[in-house]
DRENMINU-60701 format. One record per residue: residue number from 1; residue in three letters; z, y, x of N, C-alpha, C, CB in turn. Coordinates in nm, 2 decimals. Glycine has a CB too. Layout:
BEGIN
<NUM,'ala',<Z,Y,X>,<Z,Y,X>,<Z,Y,X>,<Z,Y,X>>
...
// end
This chain:
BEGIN
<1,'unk',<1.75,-0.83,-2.41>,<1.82,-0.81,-2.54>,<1.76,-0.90,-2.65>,<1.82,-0.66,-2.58>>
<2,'unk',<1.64,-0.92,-2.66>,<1.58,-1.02,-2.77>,<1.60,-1.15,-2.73>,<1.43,-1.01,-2.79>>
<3,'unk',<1.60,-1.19,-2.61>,<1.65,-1.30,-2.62>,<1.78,-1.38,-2.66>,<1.63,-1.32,-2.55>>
<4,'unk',<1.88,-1.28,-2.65>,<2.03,-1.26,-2.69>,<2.02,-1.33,-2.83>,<2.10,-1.09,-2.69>>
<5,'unk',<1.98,-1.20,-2.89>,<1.92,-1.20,-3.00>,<1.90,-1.33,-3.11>,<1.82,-1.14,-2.97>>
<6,'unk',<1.77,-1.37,-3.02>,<1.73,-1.53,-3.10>,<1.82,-1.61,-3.03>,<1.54,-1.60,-3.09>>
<7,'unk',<1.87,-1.67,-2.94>,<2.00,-1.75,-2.97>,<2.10,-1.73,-3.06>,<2.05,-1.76,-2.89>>
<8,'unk',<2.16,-1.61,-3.10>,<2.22,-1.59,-3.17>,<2.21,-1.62,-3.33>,<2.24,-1.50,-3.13>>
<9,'unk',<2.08,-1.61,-3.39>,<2.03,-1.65,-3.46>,<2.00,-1.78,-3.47>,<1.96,-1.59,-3.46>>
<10,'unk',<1.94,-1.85,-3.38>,<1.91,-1.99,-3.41>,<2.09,-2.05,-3.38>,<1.76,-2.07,-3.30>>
<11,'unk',<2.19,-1.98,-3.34>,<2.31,-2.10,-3.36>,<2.37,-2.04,-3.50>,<2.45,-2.11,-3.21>>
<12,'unk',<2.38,-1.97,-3.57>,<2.41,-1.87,-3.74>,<2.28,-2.01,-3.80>,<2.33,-1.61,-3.76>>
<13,'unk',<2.14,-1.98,-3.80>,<2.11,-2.06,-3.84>,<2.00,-2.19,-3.79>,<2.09,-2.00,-3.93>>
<14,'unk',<2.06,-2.33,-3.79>,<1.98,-2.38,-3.70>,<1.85,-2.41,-3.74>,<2.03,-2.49,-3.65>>
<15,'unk',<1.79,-2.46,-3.65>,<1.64,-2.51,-3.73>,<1.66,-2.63,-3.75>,<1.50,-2.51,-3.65>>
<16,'unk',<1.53,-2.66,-3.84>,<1.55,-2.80,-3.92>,<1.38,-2.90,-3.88>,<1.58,-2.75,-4.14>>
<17,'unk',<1.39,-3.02,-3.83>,<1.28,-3.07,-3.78>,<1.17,-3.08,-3.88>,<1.30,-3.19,-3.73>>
<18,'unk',<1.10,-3.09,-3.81>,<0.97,-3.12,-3.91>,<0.97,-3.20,-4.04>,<0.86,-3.19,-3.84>>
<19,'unk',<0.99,-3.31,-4.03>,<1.04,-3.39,-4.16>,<1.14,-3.36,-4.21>,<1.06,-3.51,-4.14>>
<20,'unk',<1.25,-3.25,-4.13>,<1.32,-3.23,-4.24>,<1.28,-3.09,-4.37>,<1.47,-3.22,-4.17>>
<21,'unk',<1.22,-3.04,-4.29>,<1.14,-2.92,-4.34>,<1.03,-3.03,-4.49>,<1.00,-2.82,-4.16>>
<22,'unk',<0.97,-3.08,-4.40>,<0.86,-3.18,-4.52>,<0.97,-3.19,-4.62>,<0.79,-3.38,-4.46>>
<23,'unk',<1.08,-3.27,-4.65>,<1.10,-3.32,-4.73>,<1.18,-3.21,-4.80>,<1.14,-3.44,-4.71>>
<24,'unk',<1.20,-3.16,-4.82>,<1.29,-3.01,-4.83>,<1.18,-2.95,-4.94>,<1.30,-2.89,-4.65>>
<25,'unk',<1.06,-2.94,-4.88>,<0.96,-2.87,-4.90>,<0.91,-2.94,-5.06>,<0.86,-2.86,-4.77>>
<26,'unk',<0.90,-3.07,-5.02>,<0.89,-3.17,-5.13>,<0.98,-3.17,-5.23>,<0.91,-3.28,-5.08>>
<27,'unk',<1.09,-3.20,-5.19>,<1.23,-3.14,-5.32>,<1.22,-3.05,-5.40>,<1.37,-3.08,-5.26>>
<28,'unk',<1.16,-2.93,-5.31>,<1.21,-2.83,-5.37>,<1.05,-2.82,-5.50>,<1.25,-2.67,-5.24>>
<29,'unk',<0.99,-2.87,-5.46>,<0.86,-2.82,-5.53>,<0.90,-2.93,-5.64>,<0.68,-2.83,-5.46>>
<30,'unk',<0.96,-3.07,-5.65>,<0.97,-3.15,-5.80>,<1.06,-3.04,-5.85>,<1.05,-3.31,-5.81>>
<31,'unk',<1.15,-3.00,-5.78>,<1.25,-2.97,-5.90>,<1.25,-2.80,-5.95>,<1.40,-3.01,-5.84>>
<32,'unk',<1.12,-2.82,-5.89>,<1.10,-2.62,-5.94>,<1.01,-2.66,-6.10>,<0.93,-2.47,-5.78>>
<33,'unk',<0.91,-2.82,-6.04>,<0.83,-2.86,-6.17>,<0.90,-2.88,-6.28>,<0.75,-2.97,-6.16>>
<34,'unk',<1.05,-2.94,-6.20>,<1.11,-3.05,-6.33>,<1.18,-2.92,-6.37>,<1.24,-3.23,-6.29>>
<35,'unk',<1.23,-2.83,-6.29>,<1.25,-2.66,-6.36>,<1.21,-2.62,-6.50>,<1.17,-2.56,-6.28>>
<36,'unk',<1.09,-2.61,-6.47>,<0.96,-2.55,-6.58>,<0.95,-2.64,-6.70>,<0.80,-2.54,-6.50>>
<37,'unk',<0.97,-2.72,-6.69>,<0.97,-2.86,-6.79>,<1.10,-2.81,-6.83>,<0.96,-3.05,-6.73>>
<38,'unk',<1.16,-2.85,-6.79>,<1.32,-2.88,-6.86>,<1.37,-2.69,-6.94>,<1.48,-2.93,-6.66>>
<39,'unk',<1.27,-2.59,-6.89>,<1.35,-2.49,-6.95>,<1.33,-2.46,-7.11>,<1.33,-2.38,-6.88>>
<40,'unk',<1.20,-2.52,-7.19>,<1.18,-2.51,-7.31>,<1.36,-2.62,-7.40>,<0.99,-2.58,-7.34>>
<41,'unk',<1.34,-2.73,-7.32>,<1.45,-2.80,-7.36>,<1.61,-2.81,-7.35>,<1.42,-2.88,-7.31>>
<42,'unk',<1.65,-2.73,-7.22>,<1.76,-2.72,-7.21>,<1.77,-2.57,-7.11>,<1.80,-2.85,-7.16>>
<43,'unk',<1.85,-2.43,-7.13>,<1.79,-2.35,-7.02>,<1.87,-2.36,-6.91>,<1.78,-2.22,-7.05>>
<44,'unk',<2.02,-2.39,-6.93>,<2.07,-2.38,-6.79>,<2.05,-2.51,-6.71>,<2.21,-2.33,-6.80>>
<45,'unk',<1.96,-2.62,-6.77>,<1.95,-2.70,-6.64>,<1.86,-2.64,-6.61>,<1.93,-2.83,-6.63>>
<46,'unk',<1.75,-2.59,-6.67>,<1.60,-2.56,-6.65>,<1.67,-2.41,-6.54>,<1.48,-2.51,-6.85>>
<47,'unk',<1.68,-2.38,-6.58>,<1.78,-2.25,-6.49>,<1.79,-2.26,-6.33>,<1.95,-2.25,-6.53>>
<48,'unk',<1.91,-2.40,-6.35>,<1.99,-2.47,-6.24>,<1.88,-2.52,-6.14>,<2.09,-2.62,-6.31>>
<49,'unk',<1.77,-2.59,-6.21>,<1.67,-2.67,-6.14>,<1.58,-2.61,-6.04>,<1.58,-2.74,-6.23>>
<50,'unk',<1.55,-2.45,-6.13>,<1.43,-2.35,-6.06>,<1.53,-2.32,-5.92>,<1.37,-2.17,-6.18>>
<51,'unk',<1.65,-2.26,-5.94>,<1.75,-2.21,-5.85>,<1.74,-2.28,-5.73>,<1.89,-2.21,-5.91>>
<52,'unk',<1.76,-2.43,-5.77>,<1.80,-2.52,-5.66>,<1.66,-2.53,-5.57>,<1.86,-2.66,-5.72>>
<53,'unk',<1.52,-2.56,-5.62>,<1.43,-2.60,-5.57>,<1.39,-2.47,-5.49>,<1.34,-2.65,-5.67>>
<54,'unk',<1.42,-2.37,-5.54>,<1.33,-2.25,-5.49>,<1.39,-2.26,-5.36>,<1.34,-2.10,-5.57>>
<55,'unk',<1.56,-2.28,-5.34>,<1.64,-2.29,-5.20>,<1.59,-2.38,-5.11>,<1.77,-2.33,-5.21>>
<56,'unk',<1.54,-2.53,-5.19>,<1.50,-2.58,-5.09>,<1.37,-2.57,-5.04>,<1.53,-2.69,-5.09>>
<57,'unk',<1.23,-2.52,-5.13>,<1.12,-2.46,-5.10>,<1.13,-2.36,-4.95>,<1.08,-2.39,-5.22>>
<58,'unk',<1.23,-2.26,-4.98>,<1.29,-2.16,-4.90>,<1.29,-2.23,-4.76>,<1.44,-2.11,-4.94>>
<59,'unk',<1.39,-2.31,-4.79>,<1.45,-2.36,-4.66>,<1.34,-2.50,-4.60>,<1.64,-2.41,-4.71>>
<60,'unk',<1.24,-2.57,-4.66>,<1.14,-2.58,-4.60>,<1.05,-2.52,-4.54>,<1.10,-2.62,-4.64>>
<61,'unk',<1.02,-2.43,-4.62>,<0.90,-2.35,-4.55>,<0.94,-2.23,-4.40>,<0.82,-2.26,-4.69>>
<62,'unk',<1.10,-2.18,-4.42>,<1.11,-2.14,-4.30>,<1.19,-2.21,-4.22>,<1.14,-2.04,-4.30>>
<63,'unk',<1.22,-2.31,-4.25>,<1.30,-2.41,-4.11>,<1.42,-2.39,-4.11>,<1.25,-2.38,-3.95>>
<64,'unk',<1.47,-2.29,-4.19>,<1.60,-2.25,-4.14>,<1.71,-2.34,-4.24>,<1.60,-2.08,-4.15>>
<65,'unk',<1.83,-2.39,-4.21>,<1.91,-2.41,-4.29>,<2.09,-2.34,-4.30>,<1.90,-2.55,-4.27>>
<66,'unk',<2.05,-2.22,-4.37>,<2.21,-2.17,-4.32>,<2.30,-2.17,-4.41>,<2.22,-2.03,-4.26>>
<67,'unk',<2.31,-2.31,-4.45>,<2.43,-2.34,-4.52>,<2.50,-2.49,-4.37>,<2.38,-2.42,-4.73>>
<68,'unk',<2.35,-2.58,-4.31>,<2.41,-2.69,-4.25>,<2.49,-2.63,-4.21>,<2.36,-2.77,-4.18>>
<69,'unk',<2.53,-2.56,-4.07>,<2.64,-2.56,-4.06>,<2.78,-2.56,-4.07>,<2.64,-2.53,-4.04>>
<70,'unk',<2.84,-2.43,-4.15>,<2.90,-2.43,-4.21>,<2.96,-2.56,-4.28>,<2.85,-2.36,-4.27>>
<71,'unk',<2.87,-2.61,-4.37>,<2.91,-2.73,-4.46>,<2.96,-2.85,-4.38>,<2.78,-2.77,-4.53>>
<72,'unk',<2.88,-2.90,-4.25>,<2.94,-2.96,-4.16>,<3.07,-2.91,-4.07>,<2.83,-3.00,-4.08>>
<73,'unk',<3.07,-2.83,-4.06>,<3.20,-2.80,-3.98>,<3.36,-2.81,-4.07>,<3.18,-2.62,-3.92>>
<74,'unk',<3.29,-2.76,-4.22>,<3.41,-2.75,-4.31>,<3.48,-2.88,-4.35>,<3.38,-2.68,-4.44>>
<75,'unk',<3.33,-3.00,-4.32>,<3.42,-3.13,-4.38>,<3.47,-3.19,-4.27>,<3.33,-3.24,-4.48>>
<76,'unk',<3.40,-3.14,-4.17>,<3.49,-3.19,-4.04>,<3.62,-3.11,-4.03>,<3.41,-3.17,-3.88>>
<77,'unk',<3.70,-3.04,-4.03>,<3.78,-3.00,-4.03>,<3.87,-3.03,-4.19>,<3.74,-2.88,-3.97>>
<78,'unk',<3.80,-3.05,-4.31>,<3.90,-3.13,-4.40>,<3.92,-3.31,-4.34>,<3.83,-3.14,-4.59>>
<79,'unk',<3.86,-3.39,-4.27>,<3.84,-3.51,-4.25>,<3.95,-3.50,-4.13>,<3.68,-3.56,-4.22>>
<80,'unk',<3.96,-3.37,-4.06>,<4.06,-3.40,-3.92>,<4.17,-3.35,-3.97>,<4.02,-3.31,-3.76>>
<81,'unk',<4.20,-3.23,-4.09>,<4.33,-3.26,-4.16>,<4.40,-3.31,-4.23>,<4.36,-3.22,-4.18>>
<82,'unk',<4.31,-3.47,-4.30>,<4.33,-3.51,-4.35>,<4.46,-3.61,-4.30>,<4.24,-3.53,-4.38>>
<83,'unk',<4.58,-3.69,-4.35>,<4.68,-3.73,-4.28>,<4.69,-3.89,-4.42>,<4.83,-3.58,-4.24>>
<84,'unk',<4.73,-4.00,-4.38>,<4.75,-4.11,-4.43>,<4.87,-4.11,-4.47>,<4.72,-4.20,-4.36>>
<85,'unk',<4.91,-4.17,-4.59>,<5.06,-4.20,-4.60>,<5.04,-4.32,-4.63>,<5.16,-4.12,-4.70>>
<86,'unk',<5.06,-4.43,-4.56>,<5.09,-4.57,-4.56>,<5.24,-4.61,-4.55>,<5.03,-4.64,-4.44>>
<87,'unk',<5.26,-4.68,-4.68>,<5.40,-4.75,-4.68>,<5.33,-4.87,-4.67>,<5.52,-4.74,-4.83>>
<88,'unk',<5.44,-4.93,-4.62>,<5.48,-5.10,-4.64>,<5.54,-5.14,-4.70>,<5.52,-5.17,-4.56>>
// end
């Protein structure tokens, strides 16, 4: 049953390689800094910035990405219903 389990889980959310974890991890820590900076000056970027970084901190440090999916499947399916109208 646990093994069920963690497949089910790693296809909901896949893992993300090492470098992509690194750089993730990286992202997220500028823009938690540029966060902290920016909130005396402006709050809802300073806001916007902590929000975003902390996701990608998140999502470096546990590997997981559970938005890729999703996000890839949705623009593949706007890109396959997309249709041309070409006149001449």
């Amino acid at each position: 049953m646990g093994n069920f389990t963690n497949i089910i889980n790693e296809q909901a959310h896949p893992r993300l390689s090492k470098t992509e974890q690194l750089i993730a991890a990286m992202a997220g820590f500028i823009l938690i800094a540029a966060g902290v900076r920016n909130l005396r000056k402006d709050n809802q970027r300073g806001y916007a910035e902590l929000l975003c970084g902390a996701y990608l901190l998140f999502k470096g440090a546990s590997g997981h990405a559970p938005f890729r999916k999703e996000t890839l499947q949705s623009v593949a399916n706007e890109t396959a219903d997309a249709t041309l109208d070409i006149t001449v």
